[in-house]
PDB file of N, CA, C and O in Angstrom:
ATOM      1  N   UNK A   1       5.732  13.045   8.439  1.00  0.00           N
ATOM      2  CA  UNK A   1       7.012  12.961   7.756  1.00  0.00           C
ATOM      3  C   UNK A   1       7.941  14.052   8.263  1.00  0.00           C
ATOM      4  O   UNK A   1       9.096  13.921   8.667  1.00  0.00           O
ATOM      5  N   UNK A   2       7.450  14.792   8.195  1.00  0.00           N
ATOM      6  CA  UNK A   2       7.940  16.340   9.071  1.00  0.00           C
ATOM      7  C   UNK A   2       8.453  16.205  10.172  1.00  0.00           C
ATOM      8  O   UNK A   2       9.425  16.918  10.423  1.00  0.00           O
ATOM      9  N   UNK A   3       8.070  15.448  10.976  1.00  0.00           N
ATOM     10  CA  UNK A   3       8.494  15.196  12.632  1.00  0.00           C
ATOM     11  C   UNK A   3       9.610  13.726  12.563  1.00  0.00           C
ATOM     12  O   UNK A   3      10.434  13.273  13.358  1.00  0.00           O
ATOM     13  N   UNK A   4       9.188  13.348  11.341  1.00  0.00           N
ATOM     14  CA  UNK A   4      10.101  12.116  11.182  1.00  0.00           C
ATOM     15  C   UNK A   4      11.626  12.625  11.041  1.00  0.00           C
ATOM     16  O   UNK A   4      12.524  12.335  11.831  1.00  0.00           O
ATOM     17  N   UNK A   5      11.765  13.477   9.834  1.00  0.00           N
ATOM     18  CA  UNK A   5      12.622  14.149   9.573  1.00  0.00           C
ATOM     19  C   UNK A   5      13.267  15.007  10.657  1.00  0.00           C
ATOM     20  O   UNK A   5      14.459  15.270  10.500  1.00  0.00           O
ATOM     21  N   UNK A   6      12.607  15.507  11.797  1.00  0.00           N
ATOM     22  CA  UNK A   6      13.232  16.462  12.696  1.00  0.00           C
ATOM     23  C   UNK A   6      14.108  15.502  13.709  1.00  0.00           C
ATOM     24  O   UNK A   6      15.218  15.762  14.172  1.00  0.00           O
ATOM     25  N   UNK A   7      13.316  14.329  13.926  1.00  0.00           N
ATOM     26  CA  UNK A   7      14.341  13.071  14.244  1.00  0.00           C
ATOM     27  C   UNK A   7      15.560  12.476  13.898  1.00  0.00           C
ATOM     28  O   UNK A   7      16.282  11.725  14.554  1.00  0.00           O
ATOM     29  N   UNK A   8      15.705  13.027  12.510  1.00  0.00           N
ATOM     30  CA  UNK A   8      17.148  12.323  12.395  1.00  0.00           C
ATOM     31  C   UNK A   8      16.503  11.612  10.699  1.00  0.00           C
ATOM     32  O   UNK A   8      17.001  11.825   9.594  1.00  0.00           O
ATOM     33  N   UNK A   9      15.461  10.884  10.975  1.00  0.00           N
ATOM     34  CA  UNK A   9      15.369  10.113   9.795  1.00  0.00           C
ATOM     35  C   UNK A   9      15.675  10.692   7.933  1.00  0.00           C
ATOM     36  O   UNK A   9      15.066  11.677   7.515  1.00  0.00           O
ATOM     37  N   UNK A  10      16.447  10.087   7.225  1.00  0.00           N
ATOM     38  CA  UNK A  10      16.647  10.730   6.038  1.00  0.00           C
ATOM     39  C   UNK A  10      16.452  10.503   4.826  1.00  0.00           C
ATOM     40  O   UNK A  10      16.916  11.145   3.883  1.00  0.00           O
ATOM     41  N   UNK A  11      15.517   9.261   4.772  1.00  0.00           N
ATOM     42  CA  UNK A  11      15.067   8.290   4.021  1.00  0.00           C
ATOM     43  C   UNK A  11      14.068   7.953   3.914  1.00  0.00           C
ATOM     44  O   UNK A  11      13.844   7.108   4.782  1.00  0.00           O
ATOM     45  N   UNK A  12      12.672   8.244   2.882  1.00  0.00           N
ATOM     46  CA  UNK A  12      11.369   8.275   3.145  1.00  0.00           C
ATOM     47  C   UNK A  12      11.023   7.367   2.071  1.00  0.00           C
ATOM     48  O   UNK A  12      11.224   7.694   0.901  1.00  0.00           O
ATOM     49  N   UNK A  13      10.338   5.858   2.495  1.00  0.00           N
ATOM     50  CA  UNK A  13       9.182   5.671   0.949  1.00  0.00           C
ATOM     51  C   UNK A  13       7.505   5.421   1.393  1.00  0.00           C
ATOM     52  O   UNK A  13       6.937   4.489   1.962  1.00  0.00           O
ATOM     53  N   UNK A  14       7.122   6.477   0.945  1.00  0.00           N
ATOM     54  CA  UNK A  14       5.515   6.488   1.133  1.00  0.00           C
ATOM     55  C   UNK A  14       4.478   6.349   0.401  1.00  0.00           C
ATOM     56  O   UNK A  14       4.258   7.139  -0.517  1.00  0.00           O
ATOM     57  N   UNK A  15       3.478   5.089   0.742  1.00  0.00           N
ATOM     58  CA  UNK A  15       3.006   4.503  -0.481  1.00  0.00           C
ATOM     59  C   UNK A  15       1.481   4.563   0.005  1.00  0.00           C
ATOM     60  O   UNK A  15       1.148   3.856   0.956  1.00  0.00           O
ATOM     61  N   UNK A  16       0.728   5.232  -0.507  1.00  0.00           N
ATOM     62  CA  UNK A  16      -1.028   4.947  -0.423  1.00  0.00           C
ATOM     63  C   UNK A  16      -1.683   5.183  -1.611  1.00  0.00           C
ATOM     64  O   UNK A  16      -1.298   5.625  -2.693  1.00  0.00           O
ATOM     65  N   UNK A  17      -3.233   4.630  -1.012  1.00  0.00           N
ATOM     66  CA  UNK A  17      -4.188   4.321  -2.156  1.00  0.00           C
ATOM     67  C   UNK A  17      -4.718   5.950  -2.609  1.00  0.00           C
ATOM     68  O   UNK A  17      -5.145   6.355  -3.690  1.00  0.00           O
ATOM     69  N   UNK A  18      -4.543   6.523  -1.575  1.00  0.00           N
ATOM     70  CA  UNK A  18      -5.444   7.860  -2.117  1.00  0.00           C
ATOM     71  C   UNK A  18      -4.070   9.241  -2.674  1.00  0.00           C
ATOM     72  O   UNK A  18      -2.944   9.393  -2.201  1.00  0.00           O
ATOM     73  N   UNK A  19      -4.549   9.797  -3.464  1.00  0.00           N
ATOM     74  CA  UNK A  19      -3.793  10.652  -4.052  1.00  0.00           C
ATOM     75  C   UNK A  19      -3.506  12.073  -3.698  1.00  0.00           C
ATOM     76  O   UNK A  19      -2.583  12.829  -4.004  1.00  0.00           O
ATOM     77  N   UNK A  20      -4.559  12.207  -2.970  1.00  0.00           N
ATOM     78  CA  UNK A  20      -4.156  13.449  -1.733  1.00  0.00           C
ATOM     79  C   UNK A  20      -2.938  12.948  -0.827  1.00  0.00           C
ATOM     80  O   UNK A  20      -1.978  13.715  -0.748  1.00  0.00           O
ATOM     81  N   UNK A  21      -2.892  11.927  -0.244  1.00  0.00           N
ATOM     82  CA  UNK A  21      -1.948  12.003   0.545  1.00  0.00           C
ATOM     83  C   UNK A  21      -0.603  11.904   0.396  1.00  0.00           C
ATOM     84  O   UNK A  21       0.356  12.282   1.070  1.00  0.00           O
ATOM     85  N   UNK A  22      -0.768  11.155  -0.914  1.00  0.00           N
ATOM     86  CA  UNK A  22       0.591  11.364  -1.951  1.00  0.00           C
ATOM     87  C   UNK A  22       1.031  12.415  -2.083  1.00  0.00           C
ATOM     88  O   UNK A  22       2.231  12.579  -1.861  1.00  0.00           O
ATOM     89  N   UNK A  23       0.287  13.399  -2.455  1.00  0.00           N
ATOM     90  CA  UNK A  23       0.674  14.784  -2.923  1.00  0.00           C
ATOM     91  C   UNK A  23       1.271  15.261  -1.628  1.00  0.00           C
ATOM     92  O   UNK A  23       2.342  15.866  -1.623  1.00  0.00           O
ATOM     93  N   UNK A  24       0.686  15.034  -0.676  1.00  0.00           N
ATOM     94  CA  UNK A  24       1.090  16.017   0.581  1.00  0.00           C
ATOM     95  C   UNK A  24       2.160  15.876   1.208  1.00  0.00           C
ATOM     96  O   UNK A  24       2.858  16.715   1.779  1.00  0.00           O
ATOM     97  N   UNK A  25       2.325  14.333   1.039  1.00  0.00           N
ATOM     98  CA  UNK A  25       3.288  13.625   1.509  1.00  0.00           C
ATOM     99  C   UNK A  25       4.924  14.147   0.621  1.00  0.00           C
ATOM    100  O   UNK A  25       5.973  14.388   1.218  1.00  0.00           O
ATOM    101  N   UNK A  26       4.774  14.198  -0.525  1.00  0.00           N
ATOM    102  CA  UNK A  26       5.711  14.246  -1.888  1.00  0.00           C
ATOM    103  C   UNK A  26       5.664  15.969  -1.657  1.00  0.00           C
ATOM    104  O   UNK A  26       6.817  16.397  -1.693  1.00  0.00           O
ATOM    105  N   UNK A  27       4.735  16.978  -1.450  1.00  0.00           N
ATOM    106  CA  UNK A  27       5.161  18.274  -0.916  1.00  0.00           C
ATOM    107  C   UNK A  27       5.969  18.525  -0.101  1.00  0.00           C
ATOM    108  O   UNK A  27       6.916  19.293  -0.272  1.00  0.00           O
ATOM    109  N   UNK A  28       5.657  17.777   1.132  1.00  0.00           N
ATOM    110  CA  UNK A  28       6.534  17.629   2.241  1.00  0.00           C
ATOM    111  C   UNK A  28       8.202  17.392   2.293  1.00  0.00           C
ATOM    112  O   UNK A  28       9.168  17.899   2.863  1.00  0.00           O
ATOM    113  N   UNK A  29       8.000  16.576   1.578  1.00  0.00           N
ATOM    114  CA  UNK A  29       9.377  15.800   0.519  1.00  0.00           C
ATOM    115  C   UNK A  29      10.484  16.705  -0.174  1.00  0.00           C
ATOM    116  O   UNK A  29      11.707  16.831  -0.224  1.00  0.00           O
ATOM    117  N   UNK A  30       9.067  17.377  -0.788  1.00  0.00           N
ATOM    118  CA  UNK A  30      10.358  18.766  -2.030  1.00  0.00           C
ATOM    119  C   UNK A  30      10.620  19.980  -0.813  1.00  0.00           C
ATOM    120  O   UNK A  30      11.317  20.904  -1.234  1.00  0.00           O
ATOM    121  N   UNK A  31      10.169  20.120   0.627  1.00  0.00           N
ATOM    122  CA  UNK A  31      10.947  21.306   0.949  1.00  0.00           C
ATOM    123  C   UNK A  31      11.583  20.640   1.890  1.00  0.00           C
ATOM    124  O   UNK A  31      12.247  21.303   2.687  1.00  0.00           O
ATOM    125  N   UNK A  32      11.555  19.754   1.974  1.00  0.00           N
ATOM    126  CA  UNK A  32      13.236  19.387   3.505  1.00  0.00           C
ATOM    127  C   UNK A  32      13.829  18.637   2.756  1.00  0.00           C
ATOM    128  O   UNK A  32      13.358  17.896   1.893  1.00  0.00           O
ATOM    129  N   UNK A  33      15.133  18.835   3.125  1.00  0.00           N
ATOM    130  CA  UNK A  33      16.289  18.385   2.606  1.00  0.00           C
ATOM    131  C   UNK A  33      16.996  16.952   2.822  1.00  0.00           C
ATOM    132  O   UNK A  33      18.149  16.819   3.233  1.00  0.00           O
ATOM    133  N   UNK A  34      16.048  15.816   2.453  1.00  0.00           N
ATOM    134  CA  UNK A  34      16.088  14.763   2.678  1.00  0.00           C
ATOM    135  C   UNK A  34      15.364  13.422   1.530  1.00  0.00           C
ATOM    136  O   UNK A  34      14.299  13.584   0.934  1.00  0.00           O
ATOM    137  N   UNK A  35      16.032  12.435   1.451  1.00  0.00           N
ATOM    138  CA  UNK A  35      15.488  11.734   0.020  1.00  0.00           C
ATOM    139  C   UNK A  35      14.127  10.841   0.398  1.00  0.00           C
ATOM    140  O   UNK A  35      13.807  10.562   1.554  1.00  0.00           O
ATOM    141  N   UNK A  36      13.330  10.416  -0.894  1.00  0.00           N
ATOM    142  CA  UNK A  36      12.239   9.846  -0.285  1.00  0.00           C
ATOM    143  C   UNK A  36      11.386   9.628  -1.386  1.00  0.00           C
ATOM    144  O   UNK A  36      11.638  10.323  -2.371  1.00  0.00           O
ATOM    145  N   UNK A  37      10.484   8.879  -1.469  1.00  0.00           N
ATOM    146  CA  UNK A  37      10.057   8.290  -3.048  1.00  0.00           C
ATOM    147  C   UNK A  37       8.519   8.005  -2.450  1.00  0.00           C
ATOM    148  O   UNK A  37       8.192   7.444  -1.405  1.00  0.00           O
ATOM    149  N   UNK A  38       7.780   8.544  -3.401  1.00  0.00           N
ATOM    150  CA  UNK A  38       6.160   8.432  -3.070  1.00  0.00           C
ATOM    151  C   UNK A  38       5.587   7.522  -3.836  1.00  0.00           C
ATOM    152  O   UNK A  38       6.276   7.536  -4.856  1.00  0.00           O
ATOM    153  N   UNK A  39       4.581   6.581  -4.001  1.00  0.00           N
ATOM    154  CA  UNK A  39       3.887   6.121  -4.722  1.00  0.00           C
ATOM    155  C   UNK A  39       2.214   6.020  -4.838  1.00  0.00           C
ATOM    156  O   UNK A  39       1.557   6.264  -3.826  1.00  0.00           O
ATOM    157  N   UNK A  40       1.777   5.786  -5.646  1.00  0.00           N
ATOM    158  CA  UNK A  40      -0.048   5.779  -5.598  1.00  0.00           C
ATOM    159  C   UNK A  40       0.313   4.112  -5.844  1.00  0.00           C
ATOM    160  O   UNK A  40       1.076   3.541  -6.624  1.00  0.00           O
ATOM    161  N   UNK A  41      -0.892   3.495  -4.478  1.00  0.00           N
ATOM    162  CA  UNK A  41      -0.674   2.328  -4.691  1.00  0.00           C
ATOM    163  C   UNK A  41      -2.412   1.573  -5.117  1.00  0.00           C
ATOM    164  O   UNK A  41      -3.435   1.658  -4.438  1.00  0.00           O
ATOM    165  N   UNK A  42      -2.254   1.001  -6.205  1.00  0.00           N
ATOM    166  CA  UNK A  42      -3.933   0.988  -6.905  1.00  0.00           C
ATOM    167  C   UNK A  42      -4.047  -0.799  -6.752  1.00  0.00           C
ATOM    168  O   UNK A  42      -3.352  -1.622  -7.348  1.00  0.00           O
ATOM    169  N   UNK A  43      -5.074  -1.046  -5.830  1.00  0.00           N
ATOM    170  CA  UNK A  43      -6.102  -2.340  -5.933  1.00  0.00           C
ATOM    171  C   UNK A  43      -7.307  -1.953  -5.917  1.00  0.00           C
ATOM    172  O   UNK A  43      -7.988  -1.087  -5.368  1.00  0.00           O
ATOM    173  N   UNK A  44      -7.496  -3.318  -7.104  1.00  0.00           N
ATOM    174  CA  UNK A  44      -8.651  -3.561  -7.220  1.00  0.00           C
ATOM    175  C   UNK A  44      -9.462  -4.286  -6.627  1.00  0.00           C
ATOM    176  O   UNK A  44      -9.692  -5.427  -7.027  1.00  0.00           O
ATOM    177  N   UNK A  45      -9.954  -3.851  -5.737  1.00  0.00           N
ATOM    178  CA  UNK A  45     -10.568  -5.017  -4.838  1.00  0.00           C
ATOM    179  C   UNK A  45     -12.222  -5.639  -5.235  1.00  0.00           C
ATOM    180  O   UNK A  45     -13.016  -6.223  -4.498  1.00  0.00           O
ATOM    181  N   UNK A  46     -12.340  -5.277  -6.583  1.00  0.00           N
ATOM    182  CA  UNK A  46     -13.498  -5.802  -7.184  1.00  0.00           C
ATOM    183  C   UNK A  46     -13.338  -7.486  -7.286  1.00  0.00           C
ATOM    184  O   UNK A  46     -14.031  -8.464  -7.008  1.00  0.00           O
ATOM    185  N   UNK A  47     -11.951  -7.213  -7.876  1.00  0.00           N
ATOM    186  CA  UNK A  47     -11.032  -8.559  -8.430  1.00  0.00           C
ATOM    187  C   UNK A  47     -11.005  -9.834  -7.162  1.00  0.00           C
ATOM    188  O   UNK A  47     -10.845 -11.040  -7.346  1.00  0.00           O
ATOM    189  N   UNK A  48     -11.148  -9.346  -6.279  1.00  0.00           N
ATOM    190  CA  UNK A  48     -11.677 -10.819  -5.537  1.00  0.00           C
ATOM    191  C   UNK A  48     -12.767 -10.739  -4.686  1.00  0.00           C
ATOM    192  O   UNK A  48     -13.100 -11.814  -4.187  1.00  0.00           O
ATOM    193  N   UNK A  49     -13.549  -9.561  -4.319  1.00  0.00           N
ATOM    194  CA  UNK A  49     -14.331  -9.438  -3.573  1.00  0.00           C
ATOM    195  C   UNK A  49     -15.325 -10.271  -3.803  1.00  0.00           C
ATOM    196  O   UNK A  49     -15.821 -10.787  -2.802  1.00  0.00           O
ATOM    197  N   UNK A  50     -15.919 -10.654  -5.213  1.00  0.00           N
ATOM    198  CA  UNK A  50     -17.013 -11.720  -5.301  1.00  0.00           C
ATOM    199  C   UNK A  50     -16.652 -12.917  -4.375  1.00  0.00           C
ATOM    200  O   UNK A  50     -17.429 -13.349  -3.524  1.00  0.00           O
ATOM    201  N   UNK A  51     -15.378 -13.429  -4.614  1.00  0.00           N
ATOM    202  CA  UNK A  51     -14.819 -14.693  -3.979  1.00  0.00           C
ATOM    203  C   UNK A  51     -15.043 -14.402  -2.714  1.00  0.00           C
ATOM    204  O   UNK A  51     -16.025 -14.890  -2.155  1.00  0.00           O
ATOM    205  N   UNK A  52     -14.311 -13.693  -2.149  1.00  0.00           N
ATOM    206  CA  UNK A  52     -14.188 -13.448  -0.856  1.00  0.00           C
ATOM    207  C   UNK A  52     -15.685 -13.805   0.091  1.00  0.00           C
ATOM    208  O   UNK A  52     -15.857 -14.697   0.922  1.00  0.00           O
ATOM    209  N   UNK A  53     -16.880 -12.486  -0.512  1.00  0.00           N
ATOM    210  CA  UNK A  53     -17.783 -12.507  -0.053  1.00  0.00           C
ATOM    211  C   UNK A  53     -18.640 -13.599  -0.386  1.00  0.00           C
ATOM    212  O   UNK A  53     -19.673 -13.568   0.283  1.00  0.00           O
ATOM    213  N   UNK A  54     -18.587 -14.333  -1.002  1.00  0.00           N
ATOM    214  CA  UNK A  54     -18.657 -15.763  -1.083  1.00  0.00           C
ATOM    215  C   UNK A  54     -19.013 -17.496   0.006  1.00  0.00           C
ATOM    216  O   UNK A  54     -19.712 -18.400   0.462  1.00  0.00           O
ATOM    217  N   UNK A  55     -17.558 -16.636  -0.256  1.00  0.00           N
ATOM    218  CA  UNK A  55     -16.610 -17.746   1.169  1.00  0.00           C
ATOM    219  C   UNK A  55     -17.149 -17.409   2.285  1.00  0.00           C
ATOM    220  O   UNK A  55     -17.350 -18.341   3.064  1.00  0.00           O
ATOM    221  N   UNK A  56     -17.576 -15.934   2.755  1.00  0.00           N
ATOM    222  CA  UNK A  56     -18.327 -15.597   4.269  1.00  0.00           C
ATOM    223  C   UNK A  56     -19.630 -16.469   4.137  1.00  0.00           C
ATOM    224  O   UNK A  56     -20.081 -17.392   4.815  1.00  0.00           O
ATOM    225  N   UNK A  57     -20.107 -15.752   2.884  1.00  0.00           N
ATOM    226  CA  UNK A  57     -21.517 -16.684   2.888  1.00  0.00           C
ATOM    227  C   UNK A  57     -21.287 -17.921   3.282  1.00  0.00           C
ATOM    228  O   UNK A  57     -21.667 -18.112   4.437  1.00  0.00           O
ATOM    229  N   UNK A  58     -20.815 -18.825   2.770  1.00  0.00           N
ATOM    230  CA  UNK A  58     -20.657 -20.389   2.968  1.00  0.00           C
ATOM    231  C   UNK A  58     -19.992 -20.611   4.340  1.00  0.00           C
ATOM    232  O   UNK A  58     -20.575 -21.536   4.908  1.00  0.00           O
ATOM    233  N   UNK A  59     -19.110 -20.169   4.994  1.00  0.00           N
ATOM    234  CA  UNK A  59     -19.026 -20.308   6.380  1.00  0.00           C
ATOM    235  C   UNK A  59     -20.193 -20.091   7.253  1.00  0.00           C
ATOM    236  O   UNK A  59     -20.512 -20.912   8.113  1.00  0.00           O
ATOM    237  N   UNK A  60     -20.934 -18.817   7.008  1.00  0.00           N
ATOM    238  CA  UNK A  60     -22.501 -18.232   7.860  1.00  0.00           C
ATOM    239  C   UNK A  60     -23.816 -19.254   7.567  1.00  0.00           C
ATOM    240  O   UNK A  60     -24.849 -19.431   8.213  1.00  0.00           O
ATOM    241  N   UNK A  61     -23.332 -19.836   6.334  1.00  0.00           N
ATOM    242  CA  UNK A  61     -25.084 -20.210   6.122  1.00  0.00           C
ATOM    243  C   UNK A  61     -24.841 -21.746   5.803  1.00  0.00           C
ATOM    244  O   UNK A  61     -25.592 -22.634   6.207  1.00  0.00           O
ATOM    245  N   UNK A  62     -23.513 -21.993   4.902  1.00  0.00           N
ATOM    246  CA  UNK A  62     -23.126 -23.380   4.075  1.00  0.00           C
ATOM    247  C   UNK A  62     -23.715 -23.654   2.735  1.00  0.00           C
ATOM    248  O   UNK A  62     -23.826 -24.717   2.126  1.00  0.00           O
ATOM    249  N   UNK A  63     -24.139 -22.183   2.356  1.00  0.00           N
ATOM    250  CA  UNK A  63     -24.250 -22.439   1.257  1.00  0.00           C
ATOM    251  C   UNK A  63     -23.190 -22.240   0.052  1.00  0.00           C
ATOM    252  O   UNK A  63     -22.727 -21.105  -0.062  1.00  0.00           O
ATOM    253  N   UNK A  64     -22.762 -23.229  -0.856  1.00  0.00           N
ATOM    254  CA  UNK A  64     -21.374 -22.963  -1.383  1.00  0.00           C
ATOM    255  C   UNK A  64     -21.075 -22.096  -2.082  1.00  0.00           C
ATOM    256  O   UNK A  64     -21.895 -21.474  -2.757  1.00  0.00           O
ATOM    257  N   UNK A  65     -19.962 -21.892  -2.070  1.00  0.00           N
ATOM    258  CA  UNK A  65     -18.820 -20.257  -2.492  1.00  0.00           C
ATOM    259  C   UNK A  65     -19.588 -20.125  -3.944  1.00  0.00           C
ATOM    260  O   UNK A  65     -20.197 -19.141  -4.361  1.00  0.00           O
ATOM    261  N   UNK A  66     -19.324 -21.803  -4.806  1.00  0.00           N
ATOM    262  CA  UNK A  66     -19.124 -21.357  -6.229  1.00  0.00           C
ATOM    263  C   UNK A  66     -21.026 -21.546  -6.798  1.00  0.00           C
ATOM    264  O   UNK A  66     -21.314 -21.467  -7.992  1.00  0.00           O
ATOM    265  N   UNK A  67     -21.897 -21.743  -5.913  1.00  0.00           N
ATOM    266  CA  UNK A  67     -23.142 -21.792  -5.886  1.00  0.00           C
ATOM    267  C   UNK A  67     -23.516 -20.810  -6.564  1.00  0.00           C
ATOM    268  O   UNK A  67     -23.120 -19.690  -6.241  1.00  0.00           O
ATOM    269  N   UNK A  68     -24.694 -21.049  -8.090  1.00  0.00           N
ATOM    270  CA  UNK A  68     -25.260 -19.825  -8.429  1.00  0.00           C
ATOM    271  C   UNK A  68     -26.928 -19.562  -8.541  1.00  0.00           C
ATOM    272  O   UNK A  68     -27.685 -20.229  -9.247  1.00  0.00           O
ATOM    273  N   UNK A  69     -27.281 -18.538  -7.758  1.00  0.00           N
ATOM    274  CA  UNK A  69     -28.799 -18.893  -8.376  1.00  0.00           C
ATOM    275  C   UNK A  69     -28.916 -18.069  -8.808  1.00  0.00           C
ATOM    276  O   UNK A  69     -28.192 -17.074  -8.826  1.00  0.00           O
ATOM    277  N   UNK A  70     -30.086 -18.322  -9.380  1.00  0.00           N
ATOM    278  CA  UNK A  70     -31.230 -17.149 -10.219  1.00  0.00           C
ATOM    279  C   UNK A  70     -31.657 -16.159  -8.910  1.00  0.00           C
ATOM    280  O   UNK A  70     -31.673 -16.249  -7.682  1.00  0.00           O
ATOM    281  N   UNK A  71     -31.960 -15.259  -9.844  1.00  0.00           N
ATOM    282  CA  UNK A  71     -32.643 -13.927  -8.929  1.00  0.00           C
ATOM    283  C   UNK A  71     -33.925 -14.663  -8.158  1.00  0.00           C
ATOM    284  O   UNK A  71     -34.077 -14.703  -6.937  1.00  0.00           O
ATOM    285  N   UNK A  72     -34.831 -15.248  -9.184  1.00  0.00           N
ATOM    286  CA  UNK A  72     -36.319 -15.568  -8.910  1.00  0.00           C
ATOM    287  C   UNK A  72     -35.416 -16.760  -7.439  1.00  0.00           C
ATOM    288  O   UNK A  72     -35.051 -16.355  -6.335  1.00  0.00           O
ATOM    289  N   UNK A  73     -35.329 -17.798  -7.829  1.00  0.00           N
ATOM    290  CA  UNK A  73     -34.414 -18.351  -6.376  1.00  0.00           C
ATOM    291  C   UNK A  73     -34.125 -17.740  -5.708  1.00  0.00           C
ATOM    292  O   UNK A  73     -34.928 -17.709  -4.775  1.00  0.00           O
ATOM    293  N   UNK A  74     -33.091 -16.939  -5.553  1.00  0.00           N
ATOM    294  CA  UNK A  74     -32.406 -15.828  -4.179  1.00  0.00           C
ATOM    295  C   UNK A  74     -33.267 -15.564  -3.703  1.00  0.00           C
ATOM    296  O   UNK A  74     -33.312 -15.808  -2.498  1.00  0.00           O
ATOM    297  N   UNK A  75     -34.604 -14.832  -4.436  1.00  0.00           N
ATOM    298  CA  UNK A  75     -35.206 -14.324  -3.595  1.00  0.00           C
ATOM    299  C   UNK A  75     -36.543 -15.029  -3.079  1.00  0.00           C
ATOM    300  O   UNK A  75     -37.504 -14.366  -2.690  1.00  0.00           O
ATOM    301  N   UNK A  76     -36.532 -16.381  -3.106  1.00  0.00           N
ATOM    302  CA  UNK A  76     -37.266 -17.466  -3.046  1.00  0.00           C
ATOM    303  C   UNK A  76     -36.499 -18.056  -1.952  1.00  0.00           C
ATOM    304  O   UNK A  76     -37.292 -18.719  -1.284  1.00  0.00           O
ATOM    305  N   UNK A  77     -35.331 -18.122  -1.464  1.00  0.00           N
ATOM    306  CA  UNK A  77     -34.773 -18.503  -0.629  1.00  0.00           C
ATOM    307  C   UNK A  77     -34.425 -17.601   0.441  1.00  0.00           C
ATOM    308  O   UNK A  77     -34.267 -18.121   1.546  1.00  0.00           O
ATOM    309  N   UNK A  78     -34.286 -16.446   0.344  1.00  0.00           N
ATOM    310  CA  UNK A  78     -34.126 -15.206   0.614  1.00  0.00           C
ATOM    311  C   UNK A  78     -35.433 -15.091   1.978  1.00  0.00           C
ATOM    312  O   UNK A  78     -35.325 -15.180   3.201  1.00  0.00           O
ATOM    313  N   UNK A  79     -36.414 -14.898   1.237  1.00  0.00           N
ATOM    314  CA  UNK A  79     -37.894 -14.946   1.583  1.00  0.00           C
ATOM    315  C   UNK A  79     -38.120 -15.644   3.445  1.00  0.00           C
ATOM    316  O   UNK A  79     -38.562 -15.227   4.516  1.00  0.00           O
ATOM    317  N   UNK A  80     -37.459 -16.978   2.864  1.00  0.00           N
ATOM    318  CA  UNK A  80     -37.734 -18.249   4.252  1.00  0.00           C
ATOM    319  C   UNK A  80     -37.006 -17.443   5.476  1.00  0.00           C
ATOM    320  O   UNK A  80     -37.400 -17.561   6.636  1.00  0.00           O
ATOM    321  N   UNK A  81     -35.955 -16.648   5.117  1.00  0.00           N
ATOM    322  CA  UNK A  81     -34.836 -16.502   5.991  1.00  0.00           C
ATOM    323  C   UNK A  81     -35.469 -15.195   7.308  1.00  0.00           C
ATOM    324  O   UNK A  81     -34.916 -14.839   8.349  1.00  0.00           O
ATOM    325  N   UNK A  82     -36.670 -14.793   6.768  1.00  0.00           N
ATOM    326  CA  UNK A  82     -36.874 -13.733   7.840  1.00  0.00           C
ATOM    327  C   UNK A  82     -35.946 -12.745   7.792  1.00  0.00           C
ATOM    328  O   UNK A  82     -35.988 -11.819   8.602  1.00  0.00           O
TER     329      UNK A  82
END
């Protein structure tokens, strides 16, 4: 941001997941004399990851996305797979 600013640029919006870099970023911010807006940006990537990892399965193997087994199954099927 620092080197951005020595460029000319005067207008900053900086947005990440982790909160260190926010801070550092938004430090950076309060001593040069230039405007700029930070944010913490929060996903949940629990919220589709079942799906997601799912869908790989069923492309790799064909077994379907919304398919559920039992443990004793999984690992009854599991087993054959080597």
């Amino acid at each position: 941001v620092a080197e951005k600013a020595a460029q000319g640029y005067n207008d900053f919006y900086f947005t990440d997941d982790a909160y260190a870099n926010v801070k550092a970023v938004q430090d950076v911010l309060d001593v040069i004399d230039v405007k700029g807006k930070t944010h913490q940006a929060q996903y949940s990537f629990s919220d589709t990851m079942d799906r997601t990892f799912n869908e790989m399965i069923q492309r790799k193997t064909g077994i379907r996305a919304d398919a559920r087994y039992s443990e004793a199954k999984g690992r009854l099927v599991g087993s054959k797979k080597g």
